[in-house]
Legacy VTK file of the C-alpha trace (Angstrom):
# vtk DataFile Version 3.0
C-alpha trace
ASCII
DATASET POLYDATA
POINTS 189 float
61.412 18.239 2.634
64.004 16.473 4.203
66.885 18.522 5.905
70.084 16.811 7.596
71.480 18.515 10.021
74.675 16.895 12.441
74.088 13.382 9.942
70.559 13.188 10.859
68.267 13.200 8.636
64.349 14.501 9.607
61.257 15.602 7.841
59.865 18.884 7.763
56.471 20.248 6.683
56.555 23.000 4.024
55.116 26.044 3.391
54.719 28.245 0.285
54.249 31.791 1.351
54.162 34.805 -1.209
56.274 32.427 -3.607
58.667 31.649 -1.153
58.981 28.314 0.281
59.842 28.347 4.355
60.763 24.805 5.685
59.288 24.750 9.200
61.106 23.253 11.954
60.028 22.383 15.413
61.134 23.958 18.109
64.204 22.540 19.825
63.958 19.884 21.944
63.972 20.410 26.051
66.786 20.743 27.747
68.313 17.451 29.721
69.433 18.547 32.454
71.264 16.399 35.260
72.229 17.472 38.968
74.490 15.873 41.381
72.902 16.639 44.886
74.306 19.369 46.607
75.124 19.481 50.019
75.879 16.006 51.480
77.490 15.801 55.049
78.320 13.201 57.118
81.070 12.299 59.494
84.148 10.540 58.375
83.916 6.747 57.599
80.375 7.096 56.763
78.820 6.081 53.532
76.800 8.543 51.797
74.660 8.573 48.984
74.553 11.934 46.563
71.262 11.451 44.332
71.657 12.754 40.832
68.269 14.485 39.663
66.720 15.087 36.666
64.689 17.394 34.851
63.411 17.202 31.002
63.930 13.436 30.976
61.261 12.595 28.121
61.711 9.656 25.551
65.084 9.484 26.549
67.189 6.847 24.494
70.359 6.921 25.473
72.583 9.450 27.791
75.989 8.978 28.409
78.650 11.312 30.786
81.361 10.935 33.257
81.232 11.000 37.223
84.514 12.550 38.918
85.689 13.756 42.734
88.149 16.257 42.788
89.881 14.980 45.682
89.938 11.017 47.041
91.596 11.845 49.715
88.343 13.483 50.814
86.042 11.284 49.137
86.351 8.119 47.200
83.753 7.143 44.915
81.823 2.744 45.252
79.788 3.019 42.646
76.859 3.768 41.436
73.223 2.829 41.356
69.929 3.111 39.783
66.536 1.403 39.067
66.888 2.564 35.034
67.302 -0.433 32.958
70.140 -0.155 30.792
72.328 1.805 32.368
75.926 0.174 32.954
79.303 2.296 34.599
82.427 1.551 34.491
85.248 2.706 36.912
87.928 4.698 34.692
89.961 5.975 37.725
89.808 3.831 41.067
87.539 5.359 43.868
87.590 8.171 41.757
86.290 8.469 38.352
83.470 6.686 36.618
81.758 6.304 32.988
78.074 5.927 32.177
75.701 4.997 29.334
72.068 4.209 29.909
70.528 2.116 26.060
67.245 1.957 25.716
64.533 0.405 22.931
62.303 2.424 23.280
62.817 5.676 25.476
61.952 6.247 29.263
60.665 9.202 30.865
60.672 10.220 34.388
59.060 13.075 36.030
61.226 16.146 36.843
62.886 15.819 40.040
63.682 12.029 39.888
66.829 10.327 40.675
68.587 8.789 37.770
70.968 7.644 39.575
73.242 7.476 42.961
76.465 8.219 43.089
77.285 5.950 46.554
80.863 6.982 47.918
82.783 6.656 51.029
83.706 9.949 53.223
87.606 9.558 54.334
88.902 12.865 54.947
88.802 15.211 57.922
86.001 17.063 59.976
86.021 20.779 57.597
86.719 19.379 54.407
84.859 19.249 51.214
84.466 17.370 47.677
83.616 18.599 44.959
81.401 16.099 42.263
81.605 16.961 38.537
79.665 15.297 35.304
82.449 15.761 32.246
82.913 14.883 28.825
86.284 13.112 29.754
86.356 10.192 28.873
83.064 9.626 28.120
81.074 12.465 26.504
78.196 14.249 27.387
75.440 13.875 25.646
71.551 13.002 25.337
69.280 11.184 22.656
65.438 11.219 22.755
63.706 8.909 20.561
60.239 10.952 19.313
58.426 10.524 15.861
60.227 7.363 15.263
63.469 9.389 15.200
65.987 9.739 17.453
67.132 13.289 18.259
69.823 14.916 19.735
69.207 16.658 22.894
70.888 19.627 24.607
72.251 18.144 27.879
72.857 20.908 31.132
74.835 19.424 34.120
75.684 21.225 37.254
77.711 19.281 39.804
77.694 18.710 43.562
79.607 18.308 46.736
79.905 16.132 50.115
81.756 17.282 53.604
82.554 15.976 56.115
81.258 17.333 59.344
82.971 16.922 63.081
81.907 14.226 64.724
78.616 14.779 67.664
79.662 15.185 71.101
78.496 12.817 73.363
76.017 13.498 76.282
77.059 12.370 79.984
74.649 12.382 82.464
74.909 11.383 86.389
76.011 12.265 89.297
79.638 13.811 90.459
81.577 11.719 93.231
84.215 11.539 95.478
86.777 9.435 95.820
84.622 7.577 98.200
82.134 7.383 95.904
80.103 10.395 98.079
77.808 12.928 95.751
79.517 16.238 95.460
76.710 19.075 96.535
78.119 21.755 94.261
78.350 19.142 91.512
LINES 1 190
189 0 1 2 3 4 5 6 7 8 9 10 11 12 13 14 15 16 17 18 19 20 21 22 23 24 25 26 27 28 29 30 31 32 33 34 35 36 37 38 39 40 41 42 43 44 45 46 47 48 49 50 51 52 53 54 55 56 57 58 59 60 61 62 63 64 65 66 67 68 69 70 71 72 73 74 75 76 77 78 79 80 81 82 83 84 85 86 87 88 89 90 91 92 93 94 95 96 97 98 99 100 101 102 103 104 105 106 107 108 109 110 111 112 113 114 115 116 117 118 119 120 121 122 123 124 125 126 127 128 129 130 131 132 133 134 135 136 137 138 139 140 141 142 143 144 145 146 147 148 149 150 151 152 153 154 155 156 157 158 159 160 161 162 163 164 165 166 167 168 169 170 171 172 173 174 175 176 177 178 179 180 181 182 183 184 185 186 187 188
């Protein structure tokens, strides 16, 4: 029997039970679920990297979501990065908002716990202070296609977003001796 659900058409083995016929579906497809590193500190001026990890990433076709920072006067977004072939971004908001899509042929997995990809920005606020990193559906949706059976399917994507800080600056360590104005060591020193 063929059943289309959301315009996509897929096959489904019947059974005839008692006189009834029951369609049989599979059960639904994993979760996708992305997640923006959380905590990343560093002092100000520093470049940081926040790795976005995944879990349930099997057969996956395409993805596609939006990277924003609540605040770029705290934190202002490069770019990002990845080893996944096919993914491209594009910066919707400058230093502060971003739009991805990874294509591919065939499907890729990776094992859960892998980074998808980096999300490198640029710490510019003050010692105390923290960003927040979101994944939205604004501008670009969220969503997830696997590509099993020769089909592609739709796949329930779960995000959970991150955040950087910026911590105070280390203290430097002095060591020597005390002197005098005649360059003598002070005893109590």
């Amino acid at each position: 029997v063929v059943v289309t659900e959301n315009n996509v058409n897929s096959l489904h083995p019947v059974e005839i039970l008692h006189g009834s016929i029951c369609i049989l579906t599979p059960p639904p497809p994993p979760i996708l679920k992305f997640d923006v590193e959380d905590t990343v500190c560093d002092t100000k001026g520093k470049n940081i990297q926040l790795p976005v990890r995944v879990t349930g990433f099997k057969n996956i076709r395409s993805f596609s979501m939006t990277v924003t920072v609540d605040s770029t006067s705290i934190l202002q977004i490069n770019n990002i990065s990845s080893s996944l072939s096919g993914l491209t971004f594009f910066e919707a908001t400058t230093k502060k908002t971003f739009t991805l899509q990874m294509l591919s042929n065939t499907g890729i997995t990776l094992a859960d716990g892998s980074i998808a990809y980096n999300i490198n920005a640029t710490l510019v606020g003050n010692p105390g202070q923290t960003a927040h990193i979101s994944i939205i559906s604004i501008p670009t949706a969220i969503q997830g296609i696997a590509f099993e059976n020769n089909q592609n399917i739709n796949v329930p994507v779960e995000v959970m977003g991150g955040s950087a800080c910026i911590k105070p600056a280390s203290l430097v360590s002095l060591s020597g001796k005390v002197l005098d104005r005649q360059n003598a060591g002070i005893k109590s020193a």
